[in-house]
N, C-alpha and C positions, 0 to 999 in steps of 0.2 A: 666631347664638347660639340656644343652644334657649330652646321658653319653657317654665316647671312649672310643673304644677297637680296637687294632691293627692286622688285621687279616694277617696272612700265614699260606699260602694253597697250597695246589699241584689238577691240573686238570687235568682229564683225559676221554679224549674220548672212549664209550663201546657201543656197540651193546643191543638193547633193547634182554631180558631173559639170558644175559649172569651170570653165576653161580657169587657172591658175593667170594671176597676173602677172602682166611683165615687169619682175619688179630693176631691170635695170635701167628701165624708163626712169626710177626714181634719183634724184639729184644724188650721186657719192656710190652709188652701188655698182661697181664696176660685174662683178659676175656672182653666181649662185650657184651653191653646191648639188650635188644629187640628193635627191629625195631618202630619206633614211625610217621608213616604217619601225612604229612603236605602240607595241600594246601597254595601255597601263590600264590599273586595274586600282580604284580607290575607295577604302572606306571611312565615312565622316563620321563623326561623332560628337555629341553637344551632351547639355543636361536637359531632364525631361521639360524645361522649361524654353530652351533654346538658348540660352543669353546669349553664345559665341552668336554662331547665326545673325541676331538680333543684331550684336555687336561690331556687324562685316568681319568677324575673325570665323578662321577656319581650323581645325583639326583633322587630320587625316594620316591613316596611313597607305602609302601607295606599292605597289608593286608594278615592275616594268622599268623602261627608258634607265638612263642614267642617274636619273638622284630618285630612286627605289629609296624609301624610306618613313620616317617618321616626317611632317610637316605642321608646322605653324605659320599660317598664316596671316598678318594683322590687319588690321581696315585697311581702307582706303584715305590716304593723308596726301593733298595737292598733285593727288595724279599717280603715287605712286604708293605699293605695300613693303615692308618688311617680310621676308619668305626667312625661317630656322628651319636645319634640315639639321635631323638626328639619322644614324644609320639604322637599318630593321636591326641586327642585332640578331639572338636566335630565338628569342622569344615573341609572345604579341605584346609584351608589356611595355606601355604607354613611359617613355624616359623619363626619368624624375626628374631634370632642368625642363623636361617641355610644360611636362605640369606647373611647374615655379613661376614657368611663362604667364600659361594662360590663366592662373588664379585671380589675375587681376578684374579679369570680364566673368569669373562665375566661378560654381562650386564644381573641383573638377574630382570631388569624389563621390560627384553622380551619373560622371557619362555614360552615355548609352551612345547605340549606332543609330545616324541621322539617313545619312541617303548611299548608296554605295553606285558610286561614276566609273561607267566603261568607257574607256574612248580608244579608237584604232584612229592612229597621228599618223601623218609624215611630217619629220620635221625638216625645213631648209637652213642652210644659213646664207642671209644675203653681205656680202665680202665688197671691201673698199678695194682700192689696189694695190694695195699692200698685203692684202689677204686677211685684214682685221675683221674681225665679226661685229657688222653695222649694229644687225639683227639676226633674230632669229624667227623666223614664220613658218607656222603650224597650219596644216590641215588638218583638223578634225573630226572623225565622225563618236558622235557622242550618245549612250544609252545608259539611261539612270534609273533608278529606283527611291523611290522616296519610303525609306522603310518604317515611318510611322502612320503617313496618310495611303501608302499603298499606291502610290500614282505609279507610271514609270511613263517614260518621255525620251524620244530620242530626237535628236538634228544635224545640221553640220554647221558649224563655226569658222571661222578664220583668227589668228590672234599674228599681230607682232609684236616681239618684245624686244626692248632694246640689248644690244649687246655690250662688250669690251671696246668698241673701239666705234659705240655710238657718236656722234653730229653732235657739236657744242649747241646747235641751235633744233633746238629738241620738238620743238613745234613746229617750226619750217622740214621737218623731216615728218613728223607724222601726219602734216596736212598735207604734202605729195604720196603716203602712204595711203592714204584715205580716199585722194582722188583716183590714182592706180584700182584700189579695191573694189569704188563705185564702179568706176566703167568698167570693170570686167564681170561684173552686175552684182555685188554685194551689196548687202543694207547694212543699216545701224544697227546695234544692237538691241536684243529684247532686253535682256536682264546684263546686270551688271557684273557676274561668274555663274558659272556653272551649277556652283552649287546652289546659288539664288535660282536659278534656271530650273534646277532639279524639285524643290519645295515649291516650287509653283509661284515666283515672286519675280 
C-alpha cells in the first residue's frame, strides 16, 4: 500500500557557496539539526505525448535518502501536492495501484523515461523547542538530463518544506522564510520543480 503525504514547500533559487541562512532568525525555530548529505538519483517517466508533465504530475522512481522509491506526484492545488510513495521492491516494475493512480491524467501503458534528476542534498531540520520538526530545508546541488530533447542542466536550489509540527499560520511562517532566504542573497524561483526546470520550462 502506498503511504501519502501532502507536501508545502517554498523554492528558492541560490548561487552555488552562497552562506546558508540563519534560520533561527525565523519566528518559532528555536535550533537546527546538522547537516545530513543525500545522494538521490531519479528517473521520470510520462507518455510520449507528456500528459503527466503537461498535467503538473510527476512519476519517478528515485533511489537514495530515506523514502528511496516509487513516486507519484500530483499538481499543484492552493499551494500544496499530494506526494504516494510505493517502496522499490526488487524489481523496476512500475506498482500497479501507482498505475491506477496516475490513469487518470493519461495512458499509462505508454511510458517511456522523461528526464533522469541527480541531486547531492544536505538536508536540515529546523526544530521548535520542543524539538518538533517546523521544517525541513534542502540544499541542493541539482544535474539533469532531459532524455528526449537531449538538454542536461545543472544548478543549486533551496526548498523548505513544511514539517510535523508546522505554525498554524502557515504564511506568516513562509514570509519570514522568504525574507531569511532573500538576505542571505537567494532569488525567486525559475521554474516551479525540478522537473519543469529539467524540460526546459
Amino acid at each position: 500500500m502506498a503511504s501519502r503525504s501532502v507536501e508545502i514547500e517554498r523554492k528558492f533559487d541560490v548561487e552555488p557557496g552562497t552562506p546558508l541562512p540563519d534560520w533561527t532568525a525565523v519566528p518559532g525555530v528555536a535550533s537546527v539539526t546538522p547537516g545530513e548529505a543525500r545522494h538521490l538519483d531519479a528517473l521520470y517517466l510520462d507518455t510520449p505525448a507528456g500528459d503527466f508533465a503537461a498535467a503538473g504530475v510527476a512519476l519517478r522512481r528515485r533511489t537514495g535518502g530515506p523514502d528511496a522509491g516509487w513516486h507519484v506526484k500530483g499538481p499543484l492545488v492552493d499551494g500544496a501536492r499530494v506526494e504516494l510513495h510505493w517502496p522499490l521492491g526488487d524489481a523496476d516494475e512500475i506498482p500497479a495501484e501507482a498505475l491506477g493512480e496516475l490513469a487518470q491524467w493519461g495512458d499509462t501503458a505508454s511510458l517511456e523515461p522523461l528526464a533522469r534528476i541527480v541531486n547531492d542534498r544536505t538536508a536540515y531540520e529546523l526544530l521548535d523547542a520542543d524539538g518538533g520538526v517546523i521544517a525541513e530545508f534542502v540544499d541542493d546541488h541539482v544535474a539533469t538530463s532531459d532524455l528526449r530533447g537531449g538538454s542536461e542542466r545543472a544548478w543549486h536550489e533551496w526548498e523548505v518544506e513544511l514539517g510535523a509540527a508546522a505554525p498554524a499560520d502557515v504564511d506568516a511562517f513562509f514570509d519570514a522564510v522568504e525574507r531569511a532566504a532573500l538576505a542571505a542573497g537567494a532569488t525567486a524561483p525559475s521554474s516551479a520543480s525540478k522537473l519543469a526546470r529539467a524540460l526546459g520550462r
